[in-house]
N, C-alpha and C positions, 0 to 999 in steps of 0.2 A: 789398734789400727791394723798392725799387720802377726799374723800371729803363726810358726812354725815348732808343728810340735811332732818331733821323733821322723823327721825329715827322710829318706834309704832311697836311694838313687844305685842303680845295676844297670852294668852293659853286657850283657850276654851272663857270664859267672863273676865278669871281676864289677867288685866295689866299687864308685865315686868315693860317696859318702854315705855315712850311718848316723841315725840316732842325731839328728841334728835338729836342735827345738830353741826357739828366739821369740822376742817379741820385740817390737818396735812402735812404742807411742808417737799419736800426733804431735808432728815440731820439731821428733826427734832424731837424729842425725847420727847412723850407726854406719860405721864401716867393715868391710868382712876382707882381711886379708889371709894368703895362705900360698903356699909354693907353688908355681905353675901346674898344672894339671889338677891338683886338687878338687876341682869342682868348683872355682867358683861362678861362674858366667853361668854352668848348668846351675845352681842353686836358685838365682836370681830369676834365671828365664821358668823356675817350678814356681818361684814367687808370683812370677805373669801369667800362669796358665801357657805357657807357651810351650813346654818341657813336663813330659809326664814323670810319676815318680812309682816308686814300687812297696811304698811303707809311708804311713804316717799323713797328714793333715797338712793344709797351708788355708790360714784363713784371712780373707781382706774385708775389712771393716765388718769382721763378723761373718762372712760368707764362705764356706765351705766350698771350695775352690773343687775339691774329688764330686760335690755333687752335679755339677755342672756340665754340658756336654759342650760341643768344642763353638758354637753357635751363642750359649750362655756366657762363655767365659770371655769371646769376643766383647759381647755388647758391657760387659763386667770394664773389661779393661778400657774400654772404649770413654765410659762415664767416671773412672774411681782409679787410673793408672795415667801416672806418666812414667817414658823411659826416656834413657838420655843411652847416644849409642857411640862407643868409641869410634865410629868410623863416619860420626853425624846421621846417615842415613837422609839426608835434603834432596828434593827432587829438583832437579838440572834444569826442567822446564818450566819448574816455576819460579818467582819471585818470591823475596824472602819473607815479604807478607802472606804471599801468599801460601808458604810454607809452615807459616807462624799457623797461622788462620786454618790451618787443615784439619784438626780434633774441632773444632766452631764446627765447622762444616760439615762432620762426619755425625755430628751430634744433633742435625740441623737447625742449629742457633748460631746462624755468623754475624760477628761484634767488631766492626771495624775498627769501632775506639778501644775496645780491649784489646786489640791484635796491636795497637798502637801503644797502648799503657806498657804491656809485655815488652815490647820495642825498649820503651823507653828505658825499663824497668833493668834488663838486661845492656844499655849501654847503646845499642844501637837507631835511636832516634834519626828519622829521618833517609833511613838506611832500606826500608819496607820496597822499595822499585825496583832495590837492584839482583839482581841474580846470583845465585850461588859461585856461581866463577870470579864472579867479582869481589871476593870476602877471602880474609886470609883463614887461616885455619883456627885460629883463636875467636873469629867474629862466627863462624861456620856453625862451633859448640855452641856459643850464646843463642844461634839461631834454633840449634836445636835445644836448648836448656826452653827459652822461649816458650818453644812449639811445645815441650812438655807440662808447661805450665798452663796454659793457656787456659785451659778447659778447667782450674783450675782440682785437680787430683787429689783423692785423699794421699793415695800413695805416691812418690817418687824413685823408679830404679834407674839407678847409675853404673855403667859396666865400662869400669878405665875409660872415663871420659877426659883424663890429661895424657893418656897412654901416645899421644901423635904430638902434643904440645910443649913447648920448650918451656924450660922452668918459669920464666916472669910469667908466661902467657898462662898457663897452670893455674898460678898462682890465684890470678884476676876472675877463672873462670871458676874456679869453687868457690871464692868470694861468693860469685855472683849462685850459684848454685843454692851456696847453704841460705845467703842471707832471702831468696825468691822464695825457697821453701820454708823457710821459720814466718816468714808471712803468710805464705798463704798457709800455715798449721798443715803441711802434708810428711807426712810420717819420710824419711832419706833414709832409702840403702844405697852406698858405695862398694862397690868391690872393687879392689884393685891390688895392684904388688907394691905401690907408691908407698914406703912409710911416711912422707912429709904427706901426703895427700892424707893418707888416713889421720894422720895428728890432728888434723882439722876437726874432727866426729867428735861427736859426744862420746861416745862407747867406742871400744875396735873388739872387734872377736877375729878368733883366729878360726879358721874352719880348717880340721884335718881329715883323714879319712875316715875314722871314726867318733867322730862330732865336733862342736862346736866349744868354743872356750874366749 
């Protein structure tokens, strides 16, 4: 599903990272920890096409992510990515269905009852009218776990999505994370500095400056 081979990230002369090559099968639930600064959020965001790189290959569901220009790699992540965002990323002005329902919409195939199943599916049934302010920060993630799901993805990126949640609330929200995507078969990367978080993963790899392990 997701495939990273000889990864080389540069910012001016100095290194991110080097030589960093992974795969991650459908279902499967990989975490990438490593010391602040190390690279991990840029690793992830090269995963999305979001983040250029300066060496080496990122491939999703097969697709050559270097051959693609920035229009390709939109409509790419559009159809075959969900992200989940440490800071939710939910729009204020809308309602939480309506925030669920936004990859439906962008895709245009909007599913009222999928936007509902996802609801449910995530814990928040019955919860779709109300707006963002009105959800504590633990209901906020699910909303954005949710909206990631929705479209249903091959792939899943996770960038310290408990990094603002206090440990029970954490706890509930990877629950709800691993078990959405071992359903819908979408390949999970995690990055984060959380060891109890990572313990959760199938795999943990450490990513250092000069590769993966």
């Amino acid at each position: 599903m997701l495939e990273v081979q000889s990864l080389a990230k540069r910012y001016g002369d100095t290194t991110v990272f080097r030589d960093v090559s992974l795969a991650v099968a459908p279902g499967e639930f990989v975490a990438i920890v490593g010391e602040s600064g190390v690279g991990k959020s840029t690793l992830l965001n090269c995963m999305a096409g979001l983040d250029s790189w300066d060496a080496g290959r990122v491939l999703v569901d097969g697709q050559d992510l270097s051959t693609l220009d920035d229009e390709a790699r939109a409509i790419l992540r559009r159809r075959k990515l969900g992200f989940v965002f440490q800071a939710f990323h939910v729009l204020p002005h809308l309602d939480v269905a309506q925030n669920v329902g936004l990859p439906l919409l962008l895709l245009q195939r909007p599913d009222a009852r999928r936007v509902e199943a996802m609801l449910a599916a995530v814990g928040l049934e019955g919860l779709g009218g109300r707006l963002p302010q009105e959800l504590s920060g633990g209901q906020l993630q699910r909303v954005a776990i949710a909206r990631a799901l929705v479209h249903a993805p091959r792939l899943l990126l996770a960038d310290e999505p408990t990094g603002n949640l206090d440990p029970a609330t954490a706890t509930r929200v990877l629950d709800v994370l691993r078990a959405q995507a071992r359903e819908s078969g979408a390949a999970l990367v995690l990055v984060t500095h959380s060891e109890a978080a990572a313990g959760r993963a199938d795999r943990v790899l450490h990513l250092r400056s000069d590769g993966i392990a």
